[in-house]
C-alpha positions in Angstrom: 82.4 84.5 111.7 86.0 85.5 112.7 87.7 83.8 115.3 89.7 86.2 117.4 93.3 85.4 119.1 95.0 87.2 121.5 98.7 87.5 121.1 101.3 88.6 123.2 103.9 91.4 122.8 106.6 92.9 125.6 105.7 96.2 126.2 109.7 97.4 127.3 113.2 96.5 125.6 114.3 94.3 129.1 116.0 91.5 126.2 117.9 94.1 124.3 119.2 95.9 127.6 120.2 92.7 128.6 122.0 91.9 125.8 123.8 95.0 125.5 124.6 94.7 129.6 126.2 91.0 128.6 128.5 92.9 126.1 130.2 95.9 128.6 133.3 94.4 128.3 133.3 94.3 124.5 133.0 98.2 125.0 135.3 101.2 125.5 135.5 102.1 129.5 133.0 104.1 131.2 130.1 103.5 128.8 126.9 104.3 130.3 124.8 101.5 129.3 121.8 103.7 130.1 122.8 106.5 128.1 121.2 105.6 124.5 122.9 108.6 122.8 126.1 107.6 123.6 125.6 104.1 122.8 124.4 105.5 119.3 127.8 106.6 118.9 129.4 103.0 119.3 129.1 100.5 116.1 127.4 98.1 117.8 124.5 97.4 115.6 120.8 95.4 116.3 120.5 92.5 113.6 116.8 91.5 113.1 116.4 88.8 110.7 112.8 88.0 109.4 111.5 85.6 107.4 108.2 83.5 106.6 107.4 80.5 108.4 107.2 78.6 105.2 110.5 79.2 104.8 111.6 76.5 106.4 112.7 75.2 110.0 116.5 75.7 109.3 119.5 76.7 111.6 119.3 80.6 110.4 122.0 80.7 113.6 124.2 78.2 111.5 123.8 81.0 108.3 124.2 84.5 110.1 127.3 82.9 112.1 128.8 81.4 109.0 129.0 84.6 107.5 129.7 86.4 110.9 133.0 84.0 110.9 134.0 86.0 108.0 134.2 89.0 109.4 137.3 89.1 111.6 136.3 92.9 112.9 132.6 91.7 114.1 131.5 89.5 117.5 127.7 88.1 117.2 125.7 88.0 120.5 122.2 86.5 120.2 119.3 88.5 122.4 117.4 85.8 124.4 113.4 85.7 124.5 111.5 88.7 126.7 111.5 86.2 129.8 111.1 89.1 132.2 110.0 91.6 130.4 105.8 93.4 130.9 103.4 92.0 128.0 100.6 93.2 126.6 97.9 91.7 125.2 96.6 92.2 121.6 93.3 90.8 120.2 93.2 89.9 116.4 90.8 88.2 114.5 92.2 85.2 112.2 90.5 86.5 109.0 90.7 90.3 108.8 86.9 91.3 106.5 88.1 94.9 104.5 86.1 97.0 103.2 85.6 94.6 100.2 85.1 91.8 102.3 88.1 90.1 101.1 90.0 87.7 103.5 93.1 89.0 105.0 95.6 86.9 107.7 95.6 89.0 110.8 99.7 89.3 109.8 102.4 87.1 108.1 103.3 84.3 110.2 107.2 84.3 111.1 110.5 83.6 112.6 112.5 86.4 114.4 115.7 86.1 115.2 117.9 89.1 117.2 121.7 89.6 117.3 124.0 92.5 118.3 126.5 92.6 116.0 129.3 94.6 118.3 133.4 95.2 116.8 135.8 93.1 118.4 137.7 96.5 119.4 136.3 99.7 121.7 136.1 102.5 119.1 134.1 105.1 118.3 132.7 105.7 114.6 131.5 108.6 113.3 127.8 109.1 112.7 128.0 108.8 108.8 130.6 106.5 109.0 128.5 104.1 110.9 125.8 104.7 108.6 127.7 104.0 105.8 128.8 100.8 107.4 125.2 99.4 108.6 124.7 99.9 104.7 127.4 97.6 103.9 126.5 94.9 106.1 122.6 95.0 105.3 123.9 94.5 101.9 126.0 91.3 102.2 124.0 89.6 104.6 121.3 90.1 102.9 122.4 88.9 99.7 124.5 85.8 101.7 121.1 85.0 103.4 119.1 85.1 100.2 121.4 83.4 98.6 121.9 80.3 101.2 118.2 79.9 101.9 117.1 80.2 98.6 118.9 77.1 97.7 117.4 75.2 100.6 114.2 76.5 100.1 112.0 75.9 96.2 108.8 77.8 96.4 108.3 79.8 93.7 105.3 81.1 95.6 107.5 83.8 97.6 108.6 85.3 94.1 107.7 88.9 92.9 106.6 90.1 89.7 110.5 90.5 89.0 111.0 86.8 89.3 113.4 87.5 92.4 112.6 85.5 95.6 112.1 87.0 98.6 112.5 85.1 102.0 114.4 86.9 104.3 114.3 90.6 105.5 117.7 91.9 107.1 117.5 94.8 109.2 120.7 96.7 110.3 120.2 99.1 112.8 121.4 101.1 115.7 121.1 99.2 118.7 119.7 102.6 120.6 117.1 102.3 118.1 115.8 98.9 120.2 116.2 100.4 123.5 114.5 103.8 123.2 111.1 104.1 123.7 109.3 105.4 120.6 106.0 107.4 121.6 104.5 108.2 118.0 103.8 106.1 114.9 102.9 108.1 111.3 101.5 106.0 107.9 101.2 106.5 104.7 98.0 105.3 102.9 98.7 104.5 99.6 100.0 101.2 99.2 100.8 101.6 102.8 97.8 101.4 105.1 95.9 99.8 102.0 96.7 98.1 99.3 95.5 100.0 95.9 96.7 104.0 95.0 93.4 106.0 95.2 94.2 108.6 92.4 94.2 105.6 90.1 91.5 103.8 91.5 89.7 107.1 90.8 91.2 107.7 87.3 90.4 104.4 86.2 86.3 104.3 88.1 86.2 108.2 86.3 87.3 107.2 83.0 90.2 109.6 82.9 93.3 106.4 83.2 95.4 107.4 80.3 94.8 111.0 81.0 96.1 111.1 84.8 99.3 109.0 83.9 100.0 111.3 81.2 100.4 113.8 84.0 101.8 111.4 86.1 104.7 110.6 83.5 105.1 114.4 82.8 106.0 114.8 86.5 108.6 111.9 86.8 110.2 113.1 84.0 110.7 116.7 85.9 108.3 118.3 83.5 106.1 119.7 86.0 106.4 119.1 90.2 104.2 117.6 92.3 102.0 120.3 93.3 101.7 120.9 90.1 100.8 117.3 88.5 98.4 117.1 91.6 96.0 120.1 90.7 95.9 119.0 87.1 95.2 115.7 88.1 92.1 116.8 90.4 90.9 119.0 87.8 89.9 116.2 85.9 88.0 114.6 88.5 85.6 117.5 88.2 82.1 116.4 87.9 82.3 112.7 89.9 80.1 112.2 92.1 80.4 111.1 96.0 78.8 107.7 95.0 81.4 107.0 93.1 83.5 108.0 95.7 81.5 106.0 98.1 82.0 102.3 95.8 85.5 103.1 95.6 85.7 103.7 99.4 84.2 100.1 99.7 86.7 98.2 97.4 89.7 99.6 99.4 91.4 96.5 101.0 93.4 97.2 104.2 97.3 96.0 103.6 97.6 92.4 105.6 98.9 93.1 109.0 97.6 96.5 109.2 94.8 96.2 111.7 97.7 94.0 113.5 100.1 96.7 113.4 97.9 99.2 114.4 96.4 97.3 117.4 99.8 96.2 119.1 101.0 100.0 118.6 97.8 101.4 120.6 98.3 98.6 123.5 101.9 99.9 123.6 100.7 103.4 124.1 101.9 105.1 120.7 100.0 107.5 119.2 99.1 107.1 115.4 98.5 108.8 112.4 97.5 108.6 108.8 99.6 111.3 107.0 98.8 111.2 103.5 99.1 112.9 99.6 95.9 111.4 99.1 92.3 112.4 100.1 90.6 113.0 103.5 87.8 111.7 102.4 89.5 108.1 101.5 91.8 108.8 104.7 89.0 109.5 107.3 87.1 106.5 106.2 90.5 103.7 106.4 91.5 106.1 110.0 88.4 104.9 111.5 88.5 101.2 110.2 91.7 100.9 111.7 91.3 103.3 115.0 94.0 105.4 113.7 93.9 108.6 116.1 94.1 111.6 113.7 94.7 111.8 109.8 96.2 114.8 107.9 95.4 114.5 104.0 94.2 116.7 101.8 90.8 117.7 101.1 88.9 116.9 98.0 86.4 120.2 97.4 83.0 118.9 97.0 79.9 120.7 96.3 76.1 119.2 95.7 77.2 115.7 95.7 80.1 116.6 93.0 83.9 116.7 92.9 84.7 120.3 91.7 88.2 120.2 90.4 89.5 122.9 92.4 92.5 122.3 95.3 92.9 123.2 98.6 96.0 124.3 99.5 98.7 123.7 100.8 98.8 120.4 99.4 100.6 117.8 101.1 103.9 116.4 99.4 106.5 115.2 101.2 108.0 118.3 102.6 104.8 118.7 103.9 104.5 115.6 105.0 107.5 116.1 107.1 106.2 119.4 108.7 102.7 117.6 110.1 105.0 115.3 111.6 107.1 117.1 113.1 104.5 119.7 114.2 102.6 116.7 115.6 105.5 115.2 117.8 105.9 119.0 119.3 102.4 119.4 120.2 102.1 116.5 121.8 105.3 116.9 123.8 107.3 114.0 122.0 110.9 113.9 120.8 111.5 113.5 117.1 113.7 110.8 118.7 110.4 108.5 119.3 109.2 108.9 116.6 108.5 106.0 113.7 107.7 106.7 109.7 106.7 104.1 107.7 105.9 104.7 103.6 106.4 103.5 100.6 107.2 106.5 98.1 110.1 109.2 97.4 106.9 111.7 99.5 107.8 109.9 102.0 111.7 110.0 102.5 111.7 113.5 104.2 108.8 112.5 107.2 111.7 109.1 107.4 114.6 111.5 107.5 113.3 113.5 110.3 112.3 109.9 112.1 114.2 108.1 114.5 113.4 105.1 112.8 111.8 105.1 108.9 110.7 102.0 107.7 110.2 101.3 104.1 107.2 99.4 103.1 107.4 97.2 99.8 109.0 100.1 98.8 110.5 101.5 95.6 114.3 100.6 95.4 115.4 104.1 96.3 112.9 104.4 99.4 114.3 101.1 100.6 117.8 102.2 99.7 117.3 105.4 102.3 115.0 103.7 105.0 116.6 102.4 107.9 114.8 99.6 107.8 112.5 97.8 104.5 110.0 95.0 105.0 109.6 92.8 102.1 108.7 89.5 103.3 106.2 90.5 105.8 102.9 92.4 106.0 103.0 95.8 107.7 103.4 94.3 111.0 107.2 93.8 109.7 107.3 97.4 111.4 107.1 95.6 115.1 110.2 93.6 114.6 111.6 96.3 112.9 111.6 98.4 116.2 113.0 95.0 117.6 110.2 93.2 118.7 109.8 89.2 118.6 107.8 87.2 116.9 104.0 87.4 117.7 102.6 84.1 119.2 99.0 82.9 120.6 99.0 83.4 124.2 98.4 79.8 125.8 
């Protein structure tokens, strides 16, 4: 049976306001430390730095200042622990059954480790600018960090399919990103929430593989859009039945950390929801395993047990995508300014862009390259220290 542990997680940004108060001198007169929009003006940037426990024990302090020294225009302030901050409390079993029954860690085990990265002079910077900049900075830290820990660290274990080895995650962002309090959380599915993309698990169960990447090749290469490769690609799912719906419903395996990710985010009183290019009736069934609060998808047309090949429309690509969002944040009275996005695919950069904070999830190269933030070392809880949160720990 599964053993559950409750961890601990602050419920308020006390450490990063603190921080930020410890810096007002750094910062051009009259700042309102309390105003987040004007701080998003400054260049004063959060630095989250991730990476496996198995890593190793080393001085990552030692690495980021090193490289920090460099940098004659930069000052490096390190954010202490939430000492004083409210904590909720988040119950996750150690082994995390999916729908297969596979075994799953609750999350990736980690260290966290939180900077402000603030200019040694008081100046503005313009929005694109500073975007520009964060860019910049992701990139050669990154690659420095990598770089350094990768020669203190053999594992061959933490390499992808690319041969490249990933042990750190670098995240650049806005420090009014860590001190604003988001309200609303949307996922992807697809090799998001779970693991597997359930056209092709379908294509592949229905016999139609080479068929549906035919299509799906077609539409990469600009031949047809996505609305377009979509309907053809439901067409040939006419005649499957819903029990072959059903078994493939019971092989989908939940991405590790999800049920973590979506637990803490409830107990810090977000709302979430499953927007998805997939199917409802895939997206209903992984909504409820996870106690996602509503799902937008689209809906697969069955009649007398069979899949009939015709689409619903709309059908929801990524501008679509972006519309549920945003329509969802108004009816629920939130700001698009606390709001998170977290996906994996190209459908999924315009629901990011309309985020305060998108979040890249082992992500293609150019959905990483436009994310404000990409988790590649971690399970999808990377998301919570993405939005600046520690390390999760057993409670004592």
């Amino acid at each position: 049976m599964p053993k559950n542990t409750s961890y601990s997680l602050p419920k308020d940004s006390k450490a990063w306001q603190q921080a930020v108060d410890s810096i007002a001198a750094l910062l051009p007169e009259d700042t309102n430390l309390q105003d987040f929009d004007a701080l998003q003006s400054l260049p004063v940037f959060a630095l989250i730095v991730v990476l496996p426990t198995q890593v190793s024990a080393l001085d990552i302090h030692q690495y980021v200042q090193s490289w920090v020294d460099e940098q004659p225009s930069w000052h490096l302030v390190t954010v202490a622990e939430d000492t004083d901050a409210s904590f909720v409390n988040i119950m996750v079993s150690d082994t995390e059954p999916t729908a297969a029954d596979a075994q799953r860690l609750p999350f990736t085990h980690t260290q966290v480790y939180r900077y402000l990265l603030v200019p040694v002079t008081d100046t503005l910077m313009h929005p694109g600018k500073k975007t520009a900049a964060a860019h910049i900075i992701d990139d050669q830290l990154t690659t420095r960090l990598r770089r350094d820990l990768t020669e203190e660290y053999n594992n061959t274990r933490s390499a992808d399919s690319t041969g490249n080895i990933n042990v750190v995650d670098c995240h650049i962002l806005s420090v009014g990103h860590m001190l604003r309090t988001h309200k609303l959380a949307c996922f992807d599915m697809d090799s998001t929430l779970i693991e597997q993309e359930v056209i092709v698990e379908l294509a592949k169960t229905a016999g139609i593989g080479e068929e549906v990447e035919a299509i799906t090749e077609a539409a990469m290469r600009g031949e047809i859009d996505f609305d377009e490769s979509f309907a053809q690609r439901v067409a040939l799912l006419k005649g499957t039945s819903t029990d072959v719906l059903d078994d493939i419903c019971s092989r989908l395996t939940l991405s590790t950390g999800a049920r973590t990710t979506i637990s803490a985010l409830k107990a810090l009183g977000y709302h979430t929801v499953l927007v998805s290019g997939g199917f409802t009736y895939f997206a209903r069934y992984i909504a409820e395993q996870l106690g996602i609060d509503e799902v937008h998808a689209n809906a697969l047309d069955i009649e007398e047990g069979e899949v009939t090949g015709h689409v619903q429309w709309p059908i929801v690509n990524g501008a679509k995508k972006a519309a549920i969002v945003e329509h969802t944040a108004e009816r629920l009275g939130i700001e698009m300014s606390q709001v998170v996005c977290v996906g994996d695919g190209a459908n999924d950069l315009p629901m990011m862009a309309l985020a305060d904070l998108g979040v890249a999830y082992h992500a293609k190269p150019i959905v990483q390259a436009r994310a404000d933030a990409a988790i590649n070392v971690t399970g999808l809880e990377g998301t919570l220290y993405a939005l600046g949160y520690p390390a999760l720990a057993p409670t004592e």
